[in-house]
Backbone bond lengths (Angstrom), bond angles and torsions (degrees), N, CA, C in turn:
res aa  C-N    CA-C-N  psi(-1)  N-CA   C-N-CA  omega(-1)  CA-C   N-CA-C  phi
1 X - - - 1.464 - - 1.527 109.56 -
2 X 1.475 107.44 133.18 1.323 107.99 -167.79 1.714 115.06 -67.26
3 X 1.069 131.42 167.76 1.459 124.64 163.68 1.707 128.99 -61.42
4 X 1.395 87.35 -42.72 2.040 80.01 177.93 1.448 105.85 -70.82
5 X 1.690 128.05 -26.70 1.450 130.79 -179.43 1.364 98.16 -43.88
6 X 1.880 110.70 -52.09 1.344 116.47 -156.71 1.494 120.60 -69.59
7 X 1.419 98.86 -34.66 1.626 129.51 159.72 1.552 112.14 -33.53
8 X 1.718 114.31 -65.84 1.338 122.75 -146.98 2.005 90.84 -80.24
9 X 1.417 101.31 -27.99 1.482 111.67 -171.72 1.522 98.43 -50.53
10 X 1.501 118.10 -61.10 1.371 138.59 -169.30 1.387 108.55 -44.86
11 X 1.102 113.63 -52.80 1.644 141.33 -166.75 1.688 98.89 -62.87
12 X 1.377 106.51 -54.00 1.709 113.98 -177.95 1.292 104.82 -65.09
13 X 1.404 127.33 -17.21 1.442 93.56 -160.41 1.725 86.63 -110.49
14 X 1.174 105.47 17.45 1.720 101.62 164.75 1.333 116.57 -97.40
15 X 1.040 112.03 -27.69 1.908 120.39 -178.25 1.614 109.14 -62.50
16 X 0.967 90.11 133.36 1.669 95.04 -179.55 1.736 113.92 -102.08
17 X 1.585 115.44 31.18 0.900 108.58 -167.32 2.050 89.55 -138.94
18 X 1.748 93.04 19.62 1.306 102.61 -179.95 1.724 112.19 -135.74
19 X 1.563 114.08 97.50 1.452 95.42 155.45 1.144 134.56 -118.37
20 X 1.807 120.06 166.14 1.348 127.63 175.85 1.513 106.23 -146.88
21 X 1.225 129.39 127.62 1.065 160.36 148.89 1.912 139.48 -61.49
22 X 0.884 96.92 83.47 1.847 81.46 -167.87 1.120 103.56 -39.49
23 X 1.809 112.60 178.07 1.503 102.15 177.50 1.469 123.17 -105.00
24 X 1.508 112.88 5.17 1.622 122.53 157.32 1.388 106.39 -64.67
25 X 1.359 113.40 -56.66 1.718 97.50 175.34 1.161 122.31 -51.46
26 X 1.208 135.50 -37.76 1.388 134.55 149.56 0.751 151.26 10.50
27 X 1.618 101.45 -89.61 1.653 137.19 139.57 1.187 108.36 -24.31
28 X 1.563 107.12 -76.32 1.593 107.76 -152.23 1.316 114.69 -78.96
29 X 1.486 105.33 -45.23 1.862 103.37 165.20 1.244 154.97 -89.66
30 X 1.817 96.04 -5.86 1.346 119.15 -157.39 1.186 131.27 55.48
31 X 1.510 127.60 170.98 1.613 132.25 175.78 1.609 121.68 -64.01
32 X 1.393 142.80 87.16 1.038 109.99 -176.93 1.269 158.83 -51.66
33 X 1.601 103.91 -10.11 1.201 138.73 170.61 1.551 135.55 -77.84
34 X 1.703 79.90 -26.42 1.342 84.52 161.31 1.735 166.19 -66.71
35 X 1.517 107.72 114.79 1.730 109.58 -159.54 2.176 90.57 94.75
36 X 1.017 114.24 -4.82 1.624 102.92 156.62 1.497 121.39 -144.42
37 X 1.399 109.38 46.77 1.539 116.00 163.81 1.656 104.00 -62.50
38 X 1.139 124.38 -60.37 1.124 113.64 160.07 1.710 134.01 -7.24
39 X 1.321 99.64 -88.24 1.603 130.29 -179.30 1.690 91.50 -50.37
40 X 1.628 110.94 -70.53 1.497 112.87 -134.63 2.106 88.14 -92.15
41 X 0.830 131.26 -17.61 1.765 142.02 162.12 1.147 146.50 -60.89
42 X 1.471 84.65 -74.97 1.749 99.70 -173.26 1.726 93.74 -105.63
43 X 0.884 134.28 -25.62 1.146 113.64 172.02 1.419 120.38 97.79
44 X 1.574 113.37 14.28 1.966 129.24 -157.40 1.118 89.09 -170.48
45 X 1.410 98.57 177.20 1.507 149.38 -178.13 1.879 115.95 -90.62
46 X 1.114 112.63 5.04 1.398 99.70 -163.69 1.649 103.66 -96.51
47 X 1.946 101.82 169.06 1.128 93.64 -175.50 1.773 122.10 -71.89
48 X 1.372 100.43 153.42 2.261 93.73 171.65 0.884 101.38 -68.72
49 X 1.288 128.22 166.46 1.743 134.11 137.23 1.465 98.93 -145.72
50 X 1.532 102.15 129.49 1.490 119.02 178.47 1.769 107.50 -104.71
51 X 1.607 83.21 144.89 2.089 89.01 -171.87 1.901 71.19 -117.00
52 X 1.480 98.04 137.76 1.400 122.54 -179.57 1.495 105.35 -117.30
53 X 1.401 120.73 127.78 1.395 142.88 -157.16 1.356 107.09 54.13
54 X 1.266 124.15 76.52 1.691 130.15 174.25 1.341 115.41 -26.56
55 X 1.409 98.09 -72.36 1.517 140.14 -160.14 1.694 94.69 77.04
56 X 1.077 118.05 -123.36 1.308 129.52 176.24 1.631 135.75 -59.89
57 X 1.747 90.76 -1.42 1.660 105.85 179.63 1.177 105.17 66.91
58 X 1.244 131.14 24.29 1.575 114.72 175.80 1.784 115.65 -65.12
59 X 1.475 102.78 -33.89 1.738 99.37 173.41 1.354 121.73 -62.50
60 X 1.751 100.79 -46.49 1.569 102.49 177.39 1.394 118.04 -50.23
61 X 1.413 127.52 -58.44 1.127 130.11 164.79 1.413 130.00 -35.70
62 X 1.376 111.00 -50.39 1.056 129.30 176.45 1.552 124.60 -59.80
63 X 1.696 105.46 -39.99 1.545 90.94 178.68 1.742 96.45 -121.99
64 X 1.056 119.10 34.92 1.493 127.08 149.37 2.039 117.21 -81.32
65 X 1.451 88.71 -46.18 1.591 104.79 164.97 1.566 105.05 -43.43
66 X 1.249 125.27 -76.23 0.939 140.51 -139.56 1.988 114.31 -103.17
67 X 1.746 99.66 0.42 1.113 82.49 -169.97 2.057 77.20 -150.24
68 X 1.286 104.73 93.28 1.319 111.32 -163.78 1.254 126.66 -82.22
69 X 1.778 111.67 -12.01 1.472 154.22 -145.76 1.867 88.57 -105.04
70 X 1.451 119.87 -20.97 1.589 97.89 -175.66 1.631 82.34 -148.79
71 X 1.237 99.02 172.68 1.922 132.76 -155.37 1.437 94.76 -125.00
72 X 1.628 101.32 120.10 1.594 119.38 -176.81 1.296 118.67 -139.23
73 X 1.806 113.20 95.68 1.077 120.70 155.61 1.355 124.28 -45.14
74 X 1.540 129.99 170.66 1.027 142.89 -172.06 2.036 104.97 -152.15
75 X 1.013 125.11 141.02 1.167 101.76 -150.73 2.020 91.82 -151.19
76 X 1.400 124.97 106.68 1.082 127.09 -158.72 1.533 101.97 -138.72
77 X 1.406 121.02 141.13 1.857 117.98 158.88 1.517 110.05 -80.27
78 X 1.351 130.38 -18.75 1.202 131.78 -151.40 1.962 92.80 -105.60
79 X 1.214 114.86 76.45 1.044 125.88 164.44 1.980 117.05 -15.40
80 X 1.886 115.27 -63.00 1.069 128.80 -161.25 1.893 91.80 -79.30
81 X 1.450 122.01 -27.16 1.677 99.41 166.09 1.356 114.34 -86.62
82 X 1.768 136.09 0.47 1.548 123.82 -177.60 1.787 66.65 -74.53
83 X 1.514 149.86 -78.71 1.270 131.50 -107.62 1.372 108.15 -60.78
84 X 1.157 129.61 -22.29 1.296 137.90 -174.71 1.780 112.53 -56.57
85 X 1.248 99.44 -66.72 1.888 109.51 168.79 1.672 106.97 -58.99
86 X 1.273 120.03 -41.91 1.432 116.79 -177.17 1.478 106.12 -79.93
87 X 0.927 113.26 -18.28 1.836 90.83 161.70 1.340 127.81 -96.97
88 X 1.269 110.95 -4.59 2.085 107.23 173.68 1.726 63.81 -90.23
89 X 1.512 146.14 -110.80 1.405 131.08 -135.35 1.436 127.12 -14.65
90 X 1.647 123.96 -58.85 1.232 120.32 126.64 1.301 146.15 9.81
91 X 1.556 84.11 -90.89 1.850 87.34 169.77 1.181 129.33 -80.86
92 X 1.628 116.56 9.08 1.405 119.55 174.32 1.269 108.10 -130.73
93 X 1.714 100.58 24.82 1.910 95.46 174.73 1.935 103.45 28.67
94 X 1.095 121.22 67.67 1.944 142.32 142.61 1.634 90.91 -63.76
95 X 1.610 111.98 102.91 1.813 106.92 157.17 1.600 101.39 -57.03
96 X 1.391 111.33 -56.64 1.843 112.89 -145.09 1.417 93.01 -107.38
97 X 1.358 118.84 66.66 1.712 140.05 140.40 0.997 116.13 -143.23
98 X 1.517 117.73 148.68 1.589 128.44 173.87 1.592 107.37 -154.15
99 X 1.034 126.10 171.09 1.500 136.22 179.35 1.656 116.90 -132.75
100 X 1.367 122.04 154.22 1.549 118.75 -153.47 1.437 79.57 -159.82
101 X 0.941 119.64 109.48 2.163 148.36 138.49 1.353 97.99 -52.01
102 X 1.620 105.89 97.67 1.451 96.80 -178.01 1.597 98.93 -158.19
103 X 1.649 123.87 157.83 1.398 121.02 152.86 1.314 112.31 -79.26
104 X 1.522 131.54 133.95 1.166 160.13 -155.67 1.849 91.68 -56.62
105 X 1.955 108.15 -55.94 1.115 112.08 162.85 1.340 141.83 -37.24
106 X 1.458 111.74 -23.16 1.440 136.21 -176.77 1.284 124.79 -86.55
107 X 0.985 114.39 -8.47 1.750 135.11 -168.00 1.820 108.91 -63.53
108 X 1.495 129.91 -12.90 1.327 146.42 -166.01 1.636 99.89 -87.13
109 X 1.861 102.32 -55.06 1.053 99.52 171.93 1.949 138.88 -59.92
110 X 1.419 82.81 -10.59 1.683 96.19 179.19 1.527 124.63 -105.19
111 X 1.240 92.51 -14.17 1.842 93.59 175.99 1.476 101.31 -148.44
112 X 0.980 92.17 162.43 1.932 123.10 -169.98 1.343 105.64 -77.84
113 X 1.455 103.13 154.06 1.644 105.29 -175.25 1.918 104.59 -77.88
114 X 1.020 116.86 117.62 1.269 128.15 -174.94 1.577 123.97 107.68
115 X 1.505 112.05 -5.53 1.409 127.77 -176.92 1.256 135.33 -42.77
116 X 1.418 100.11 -36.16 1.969 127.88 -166.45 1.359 96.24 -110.54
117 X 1.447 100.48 149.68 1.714 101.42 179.30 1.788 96.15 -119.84
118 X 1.403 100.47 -28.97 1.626 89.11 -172.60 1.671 91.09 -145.74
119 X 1.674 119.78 158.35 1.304 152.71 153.08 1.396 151.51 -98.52
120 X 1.585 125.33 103.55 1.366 112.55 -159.87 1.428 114.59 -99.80
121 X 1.026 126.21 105.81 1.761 122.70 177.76 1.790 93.23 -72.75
122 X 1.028 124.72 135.28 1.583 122.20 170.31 1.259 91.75 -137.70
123 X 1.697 118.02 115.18 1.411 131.51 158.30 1.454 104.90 60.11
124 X 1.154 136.91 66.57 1.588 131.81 -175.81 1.589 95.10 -99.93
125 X 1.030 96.74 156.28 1.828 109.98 -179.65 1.905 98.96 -60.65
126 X 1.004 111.48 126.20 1.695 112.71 -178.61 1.506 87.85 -72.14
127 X 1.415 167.47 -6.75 1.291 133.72 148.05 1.831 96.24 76.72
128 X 1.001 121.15 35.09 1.469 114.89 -170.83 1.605 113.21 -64.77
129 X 1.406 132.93 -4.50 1.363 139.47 -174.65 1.049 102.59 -110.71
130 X 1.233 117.86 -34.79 1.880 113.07 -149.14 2.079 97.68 -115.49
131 X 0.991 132.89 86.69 1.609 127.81 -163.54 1.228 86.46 -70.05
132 X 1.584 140.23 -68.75 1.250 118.57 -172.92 1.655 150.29 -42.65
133 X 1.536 95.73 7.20 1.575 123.67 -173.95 1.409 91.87 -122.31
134 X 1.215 156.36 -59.34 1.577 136.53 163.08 1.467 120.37 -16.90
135 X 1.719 89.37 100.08 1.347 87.96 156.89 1.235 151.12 -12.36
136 X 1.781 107.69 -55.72 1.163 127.41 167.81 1.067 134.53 -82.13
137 X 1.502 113.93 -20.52 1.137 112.00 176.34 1.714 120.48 -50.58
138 X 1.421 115.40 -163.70 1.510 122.51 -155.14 2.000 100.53 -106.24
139 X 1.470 90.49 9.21 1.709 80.26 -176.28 1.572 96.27 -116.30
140 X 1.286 101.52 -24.52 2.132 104.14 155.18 1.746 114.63 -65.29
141 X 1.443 98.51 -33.75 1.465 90.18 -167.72 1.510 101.94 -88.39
142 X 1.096 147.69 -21.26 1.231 148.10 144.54 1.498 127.84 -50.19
143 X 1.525 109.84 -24.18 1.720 111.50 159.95 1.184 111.69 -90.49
144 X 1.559 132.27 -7.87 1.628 125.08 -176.84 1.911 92.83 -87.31
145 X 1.383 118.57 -57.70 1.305 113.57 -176.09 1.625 102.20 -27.24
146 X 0.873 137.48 -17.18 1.865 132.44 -151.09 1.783 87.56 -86.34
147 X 1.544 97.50 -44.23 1.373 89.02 -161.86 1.845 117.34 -112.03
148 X 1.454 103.77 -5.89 1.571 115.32 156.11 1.281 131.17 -61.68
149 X 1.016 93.31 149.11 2.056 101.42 162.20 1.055 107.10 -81.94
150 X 1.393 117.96 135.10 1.862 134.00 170.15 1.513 93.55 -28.78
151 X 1.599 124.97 157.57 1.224 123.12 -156.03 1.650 147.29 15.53
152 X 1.356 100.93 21.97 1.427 98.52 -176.97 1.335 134.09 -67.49
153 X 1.142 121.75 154.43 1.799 115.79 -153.48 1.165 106.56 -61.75
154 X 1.880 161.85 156.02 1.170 129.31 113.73 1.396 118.08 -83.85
155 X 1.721 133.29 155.11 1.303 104.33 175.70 1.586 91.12 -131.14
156 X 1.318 128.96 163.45 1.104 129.11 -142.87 1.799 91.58 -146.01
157 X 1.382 132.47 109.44 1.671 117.76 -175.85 1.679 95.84 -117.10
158 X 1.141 135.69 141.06 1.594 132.93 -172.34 1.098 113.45 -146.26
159 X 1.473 120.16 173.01 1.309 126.60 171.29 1.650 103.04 -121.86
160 X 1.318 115.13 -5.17 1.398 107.94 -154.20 1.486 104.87 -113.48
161 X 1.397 116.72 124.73 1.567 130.48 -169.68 1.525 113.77 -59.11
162 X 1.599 102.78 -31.07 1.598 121.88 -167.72 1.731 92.07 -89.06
163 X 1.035 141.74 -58.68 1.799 130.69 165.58 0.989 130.04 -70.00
164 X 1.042 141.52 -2.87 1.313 161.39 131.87 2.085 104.30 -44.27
165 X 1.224 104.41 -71.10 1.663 106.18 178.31 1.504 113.33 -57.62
166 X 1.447 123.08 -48.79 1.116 141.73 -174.33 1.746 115.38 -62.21
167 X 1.358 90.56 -36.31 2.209 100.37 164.16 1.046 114.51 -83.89
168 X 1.730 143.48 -31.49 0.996 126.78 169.12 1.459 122.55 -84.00
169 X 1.212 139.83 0.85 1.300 167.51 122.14 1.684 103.63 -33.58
170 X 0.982 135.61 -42.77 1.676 136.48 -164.12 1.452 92.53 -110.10
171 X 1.187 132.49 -17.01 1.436 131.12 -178.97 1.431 104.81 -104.61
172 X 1.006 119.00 -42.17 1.690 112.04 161.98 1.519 117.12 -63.67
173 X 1.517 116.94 -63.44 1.340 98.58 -175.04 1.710 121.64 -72.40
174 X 1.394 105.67 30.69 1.657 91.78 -175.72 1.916 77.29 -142.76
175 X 1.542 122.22 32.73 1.475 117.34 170.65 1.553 113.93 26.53
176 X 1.415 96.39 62.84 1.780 97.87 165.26 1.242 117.92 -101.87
177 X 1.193 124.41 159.82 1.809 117.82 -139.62 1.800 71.92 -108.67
178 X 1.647 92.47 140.72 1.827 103.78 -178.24 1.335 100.84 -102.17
179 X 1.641 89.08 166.83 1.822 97.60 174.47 1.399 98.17 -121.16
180 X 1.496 114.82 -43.85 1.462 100.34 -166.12 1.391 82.46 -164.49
181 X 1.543 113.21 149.20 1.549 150.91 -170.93 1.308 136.25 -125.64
182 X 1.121 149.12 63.93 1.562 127.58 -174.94 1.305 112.04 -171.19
183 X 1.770 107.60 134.40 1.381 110.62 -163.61 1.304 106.81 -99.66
184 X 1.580 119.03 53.56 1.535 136.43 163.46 1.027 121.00 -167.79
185 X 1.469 109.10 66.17 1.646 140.27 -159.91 1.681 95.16 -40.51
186 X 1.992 109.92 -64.82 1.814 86.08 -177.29 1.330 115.22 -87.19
187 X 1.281 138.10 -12.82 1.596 115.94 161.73 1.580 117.81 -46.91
188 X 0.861 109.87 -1.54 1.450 116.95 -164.12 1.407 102.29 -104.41
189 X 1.867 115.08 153.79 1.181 104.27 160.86 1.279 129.80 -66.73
190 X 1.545 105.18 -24.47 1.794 105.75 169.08 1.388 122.07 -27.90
191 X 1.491 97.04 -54.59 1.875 110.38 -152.47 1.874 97.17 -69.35
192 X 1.449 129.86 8.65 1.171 120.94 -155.61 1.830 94.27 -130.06
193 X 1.695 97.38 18.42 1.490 84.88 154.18 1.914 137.11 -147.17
194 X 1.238 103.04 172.47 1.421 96.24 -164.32 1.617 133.32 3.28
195 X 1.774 91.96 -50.04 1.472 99.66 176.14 1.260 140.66 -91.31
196 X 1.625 89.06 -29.83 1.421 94.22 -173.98 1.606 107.22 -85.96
197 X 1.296 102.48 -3.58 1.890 114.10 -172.50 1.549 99.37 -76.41
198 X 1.418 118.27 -3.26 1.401 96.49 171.50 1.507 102.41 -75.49
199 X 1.567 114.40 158.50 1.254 133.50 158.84 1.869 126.66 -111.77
200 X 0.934 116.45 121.76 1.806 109.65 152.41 1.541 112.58 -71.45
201 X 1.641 120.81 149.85 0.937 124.03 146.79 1.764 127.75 -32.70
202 X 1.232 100.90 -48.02 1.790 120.92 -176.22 1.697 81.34 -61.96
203 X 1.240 130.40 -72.37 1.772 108.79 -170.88 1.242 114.61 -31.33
204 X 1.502 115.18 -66.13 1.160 108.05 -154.17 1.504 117.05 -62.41
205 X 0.940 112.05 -22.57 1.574 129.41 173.78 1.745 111.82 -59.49
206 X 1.287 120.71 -28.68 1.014 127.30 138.49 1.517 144.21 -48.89
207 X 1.350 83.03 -49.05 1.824 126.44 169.84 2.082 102.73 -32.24
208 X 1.355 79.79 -72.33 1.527 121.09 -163.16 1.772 99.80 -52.61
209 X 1.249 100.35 -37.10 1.639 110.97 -164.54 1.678 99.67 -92.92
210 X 1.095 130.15 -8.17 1.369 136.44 161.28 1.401 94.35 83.73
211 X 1.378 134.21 44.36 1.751 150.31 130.61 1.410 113.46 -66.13
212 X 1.369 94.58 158.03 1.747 102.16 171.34 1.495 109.35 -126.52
213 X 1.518 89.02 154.53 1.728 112.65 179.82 1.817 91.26 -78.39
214 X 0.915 104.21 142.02 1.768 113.32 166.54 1.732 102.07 -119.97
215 X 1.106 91.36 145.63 1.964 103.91 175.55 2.081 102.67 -150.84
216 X 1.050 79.54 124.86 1.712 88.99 174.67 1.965 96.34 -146.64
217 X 1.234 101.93 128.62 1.824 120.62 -178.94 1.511 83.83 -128.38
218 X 1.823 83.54 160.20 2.077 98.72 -176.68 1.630 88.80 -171.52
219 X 1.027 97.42 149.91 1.758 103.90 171.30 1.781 123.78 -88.92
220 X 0.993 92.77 139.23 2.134 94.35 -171.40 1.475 100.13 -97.99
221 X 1.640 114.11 94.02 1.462 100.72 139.16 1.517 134.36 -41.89
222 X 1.463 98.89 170.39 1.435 96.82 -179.49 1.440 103.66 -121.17
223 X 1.548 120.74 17.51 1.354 106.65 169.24 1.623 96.03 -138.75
224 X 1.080 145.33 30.49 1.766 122.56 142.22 1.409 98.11 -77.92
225 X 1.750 94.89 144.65 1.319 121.25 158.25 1.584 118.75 -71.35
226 X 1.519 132.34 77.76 0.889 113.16 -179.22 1.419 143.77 -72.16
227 X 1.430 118.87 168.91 1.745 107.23 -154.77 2.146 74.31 -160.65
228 X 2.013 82.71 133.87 1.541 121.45 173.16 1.790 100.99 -51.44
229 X 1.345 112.83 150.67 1.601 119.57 176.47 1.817 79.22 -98.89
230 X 1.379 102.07 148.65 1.284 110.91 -178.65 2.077 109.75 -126.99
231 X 1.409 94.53 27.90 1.677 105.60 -179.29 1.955 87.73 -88.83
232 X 1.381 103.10 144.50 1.605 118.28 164.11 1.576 95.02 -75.32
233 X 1.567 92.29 152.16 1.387 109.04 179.27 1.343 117.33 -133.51
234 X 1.449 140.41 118.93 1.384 124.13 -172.23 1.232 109.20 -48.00
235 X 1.277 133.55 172.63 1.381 141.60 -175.89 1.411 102.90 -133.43
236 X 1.316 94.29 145.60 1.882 107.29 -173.30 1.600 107.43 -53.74
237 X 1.493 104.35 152.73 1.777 103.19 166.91 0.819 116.98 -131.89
238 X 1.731 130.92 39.97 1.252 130.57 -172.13 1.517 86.59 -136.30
239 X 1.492 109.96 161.41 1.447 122.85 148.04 1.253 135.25 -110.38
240 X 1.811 107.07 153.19 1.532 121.42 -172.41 1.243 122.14 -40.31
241 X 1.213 116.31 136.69 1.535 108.39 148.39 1.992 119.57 -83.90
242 X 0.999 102.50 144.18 1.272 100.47 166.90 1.160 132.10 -71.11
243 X 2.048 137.32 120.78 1.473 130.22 -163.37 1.523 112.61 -48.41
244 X 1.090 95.30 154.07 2.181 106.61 -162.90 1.923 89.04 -110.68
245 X 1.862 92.41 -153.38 1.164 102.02 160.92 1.451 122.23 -73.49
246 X 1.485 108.60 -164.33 1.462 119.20 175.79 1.905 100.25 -99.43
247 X 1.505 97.43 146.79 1.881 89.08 174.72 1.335 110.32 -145.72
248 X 0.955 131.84 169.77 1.683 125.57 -169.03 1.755 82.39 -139.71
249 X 1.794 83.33 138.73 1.727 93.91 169.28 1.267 125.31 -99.73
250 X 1.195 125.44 149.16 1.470 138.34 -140.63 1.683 95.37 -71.70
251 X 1.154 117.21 -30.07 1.145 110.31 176.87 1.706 123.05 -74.11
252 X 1.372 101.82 -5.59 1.879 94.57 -176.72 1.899 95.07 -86.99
């Protein structure tokens, strides 16, 4: 392990705007925070919304900046990419952001059943072999109910043609009530607001190559029984870029 890795490690576990928990403590003691991130955190009443696989927190940051009225976790295993978002939070004293070193799976143990009002998947690996590792799939969306409010938003932003098809497919056949749809996030009026107007570097890089961002959100009851779409789906043939900086488009 390199030295600045070891560095940024050091650094995280001083920020107080970063936790992680092994998962024996867990077990044995539970979260203390848990069901009062609210109360014992942020210091208000507003709603959470957790962005799941950060990477670098550029969203958290990003729409904590800009959206001061609600409290946005960021939620990563890779300790040395939360340090990145936890140090502009830090260094820009952000009240309503924080970061959580955590397995995606683990998220029950940290918040209360009804806790979260909304969810950000940003760019997750589409998992195109393995459905039980999709984000989206119905065995994620059955562990977020644990810790959502009855209808709470998920919103889903991608690069990938094959998860992108494969969520609106699992959101149709299990009639989940939509918010927003379209596999050309800025041709769209979508892409022209507050939230979705944030950009990563990694988009535009997409941008540049004449690809599209896809975004489709839908609300998660807490009582359909959900059930897998079982149509084949082509699978992507290009590869990722790796997440960049944060960028704002010239038009906001």
């Amino acid at each position: 392990m390199g030295k600045n890795k070891l560095k940024k490690f050091s650094e995280v576990e001083q920020m107080k705007c970063v936790f992680q928990y092994p998962f024996r403590v867990l077990e044995e003691q539970g979260f203390p925070m848990r069901g009062q991130w609210n109360r014992e955190y942020f210091h208000n009443d507003n709603p959470i919304v957790l962005e799941l696989g950060c990477g670098k927190g550029e969203y958290t940051v990003g729409l904590a900046e800009r959206f001061p009225d609600k409290n946005f976790i960021g939620i990563d295993i890779k300790g040395a990419r939360i340090w990145s978002g936890a140090r502009q939070v830090t260094d820009r004293n952000i009240p309503n952001a924080a970061f959580l070193r955590t397995s995606i799976e683990l998220i029950p143990f940290f918040f209360a059943s009804g806790e979260v009002d909304e969810i950000w998947i940003t760019f997750p690996d589409p998992q195109m072999k393995k459905v039980n590792k999709r984000l989206t799939g119905t065995r994620f969306m059955n562990l977020y109910r644990k810790v959502m409010k009855p209808d709470g938003i998920v919103h889903l932003k991608t690069d990938s043609p094959f998860l992108y098809k494969y969520t609106g497919l699992m959101t149709a056949l299990n009639r989940l009530r939509m918010v927003a749809d379209t596999a050309d996030l800025y041709a769209s009026p979508e892409g022209a607001g507050d939230i979705l107007g944030i950009r990563t570097f990694y988009e535009q890089q997409w941008l540049d190559r004449g690809l599209t961002i896809k975004y489709i959100a839908w609300h998660l009851d807490h009582d359909t029984v959900l059930a897998e779409p079982d149509e084949e789906i082509e699978p992507d043939t290009y590869r990722s870029f790796s997440r960049g900086e944060l960028q704002m488009p010239d038009m906001l």
